[in-house]
C-alpha positions as CSV (number, residue, x, y, z in Angstrom):
1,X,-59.1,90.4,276.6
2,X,-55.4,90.2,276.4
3,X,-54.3,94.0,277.3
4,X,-53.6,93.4,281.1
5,X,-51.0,90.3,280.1
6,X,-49.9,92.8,277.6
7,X,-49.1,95.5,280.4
8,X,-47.7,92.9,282.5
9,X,-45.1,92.0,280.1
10,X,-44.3,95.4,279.3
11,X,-44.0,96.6,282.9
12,X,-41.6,93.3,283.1
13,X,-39.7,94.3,279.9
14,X,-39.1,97.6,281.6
15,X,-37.7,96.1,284.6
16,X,-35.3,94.2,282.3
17,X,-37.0,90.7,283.2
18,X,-37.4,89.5,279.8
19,X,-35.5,88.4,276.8
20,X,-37.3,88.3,273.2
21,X,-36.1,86.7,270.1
22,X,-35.2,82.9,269.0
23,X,-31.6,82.7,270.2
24,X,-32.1,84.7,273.4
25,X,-35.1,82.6,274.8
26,X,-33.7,80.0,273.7
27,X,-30.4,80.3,275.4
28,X,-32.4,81.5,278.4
29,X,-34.0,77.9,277.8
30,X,-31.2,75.9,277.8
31,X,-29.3,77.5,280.8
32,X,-32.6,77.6,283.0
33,X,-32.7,80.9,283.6
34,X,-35.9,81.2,281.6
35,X,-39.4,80.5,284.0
36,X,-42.2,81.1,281.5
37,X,-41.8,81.3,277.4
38,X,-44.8,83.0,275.5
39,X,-45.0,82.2,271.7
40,X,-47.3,84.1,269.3
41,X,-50.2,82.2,268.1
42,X,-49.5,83.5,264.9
43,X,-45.1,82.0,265.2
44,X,-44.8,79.2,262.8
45,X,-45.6,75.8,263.6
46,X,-41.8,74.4,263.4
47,X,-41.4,77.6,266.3
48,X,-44.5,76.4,268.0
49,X,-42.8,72.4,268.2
50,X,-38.9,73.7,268.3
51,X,-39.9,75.8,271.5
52,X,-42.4,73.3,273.1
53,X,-40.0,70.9,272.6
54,X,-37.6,72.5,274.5
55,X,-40.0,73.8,277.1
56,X,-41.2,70.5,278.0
57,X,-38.2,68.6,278.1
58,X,-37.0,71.1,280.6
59,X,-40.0,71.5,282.9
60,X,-40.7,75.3,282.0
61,X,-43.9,76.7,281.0
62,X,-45.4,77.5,277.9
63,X,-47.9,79.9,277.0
64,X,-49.8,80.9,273.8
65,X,-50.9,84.1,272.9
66,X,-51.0,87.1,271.0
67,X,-49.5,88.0,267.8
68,X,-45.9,88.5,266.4
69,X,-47.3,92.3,266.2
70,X,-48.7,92.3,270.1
71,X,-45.8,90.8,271.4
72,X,-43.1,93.1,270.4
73,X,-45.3,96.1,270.9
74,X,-45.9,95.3,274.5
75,X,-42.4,95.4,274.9
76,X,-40.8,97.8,273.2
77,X,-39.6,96.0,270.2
78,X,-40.1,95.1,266.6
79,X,-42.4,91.7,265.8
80,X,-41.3,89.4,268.5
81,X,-42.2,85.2,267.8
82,X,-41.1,84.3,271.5
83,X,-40.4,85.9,275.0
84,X,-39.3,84.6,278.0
85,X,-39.3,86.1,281.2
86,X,-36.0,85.4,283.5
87,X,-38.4,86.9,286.8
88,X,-40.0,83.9,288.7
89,X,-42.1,86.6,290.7
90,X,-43.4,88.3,286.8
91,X,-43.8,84.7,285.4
92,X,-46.4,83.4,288.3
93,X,-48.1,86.6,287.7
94,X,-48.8,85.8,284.0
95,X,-49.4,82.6,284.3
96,X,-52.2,83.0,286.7
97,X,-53.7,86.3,284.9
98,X,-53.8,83.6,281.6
99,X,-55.3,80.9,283.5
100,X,-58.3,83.4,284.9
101,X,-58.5,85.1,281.5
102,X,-59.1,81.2,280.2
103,X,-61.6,80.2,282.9
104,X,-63.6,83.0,281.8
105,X,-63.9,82.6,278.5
106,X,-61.3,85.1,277.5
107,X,-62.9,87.6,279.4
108,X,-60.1,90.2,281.5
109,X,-60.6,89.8,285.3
């Protein structure tokens, strides 16, 4: 279901478009240069409200999905809880490859 948003995010980890861990997204949060943050379904539930706090407040989108596990494998790293991507161009991608992937019942388009 979830393996072409997977190779999405690593081909934009390998083109240095993302940052991973709390106080890296959340930095890239706070100065804006963050245009989509992706949490782990399995990231705690004070993650889940810290970061959609943040998100919302500043008008950036959230997604959902995954594990700690999926994330950081997909990019080259250890468990990951958060991502953003700092690529408007990767981040439109993604979002519309989740929202097709959603209106299909979790099927991959």
């Amino acid at each position: 279901m979830k393996s072409k948003l997977f190779g999405m995010l690593g081909l934009a980890a390998k083109a240095g478009k993302i940052v991973s861990g709390e106080f890296s997204v959340e930095k890239a949060v706070k100065e804006r240069s963050a245009y989509l943050v992706i949490l782990a379904e399995d990231a705690s539930e004070n993650t889940k409200k810290h970061f959609g706090d943040m998100c919302s407040y500043r008008k950036i989108p959230i997604l959902f999905f995954g594990t700690k596990e999926e994330l950081g494998n997909c990019i080259g790293k250890g468990f990951r809880a958060n991502v953003a991507l700092t690529d408007q161009g990767f981040a439109k991608s993604i979002i519309k490859k989740h929202e097709q992937e959603q209106s299909l019942g979790g099927k991959e388009v």
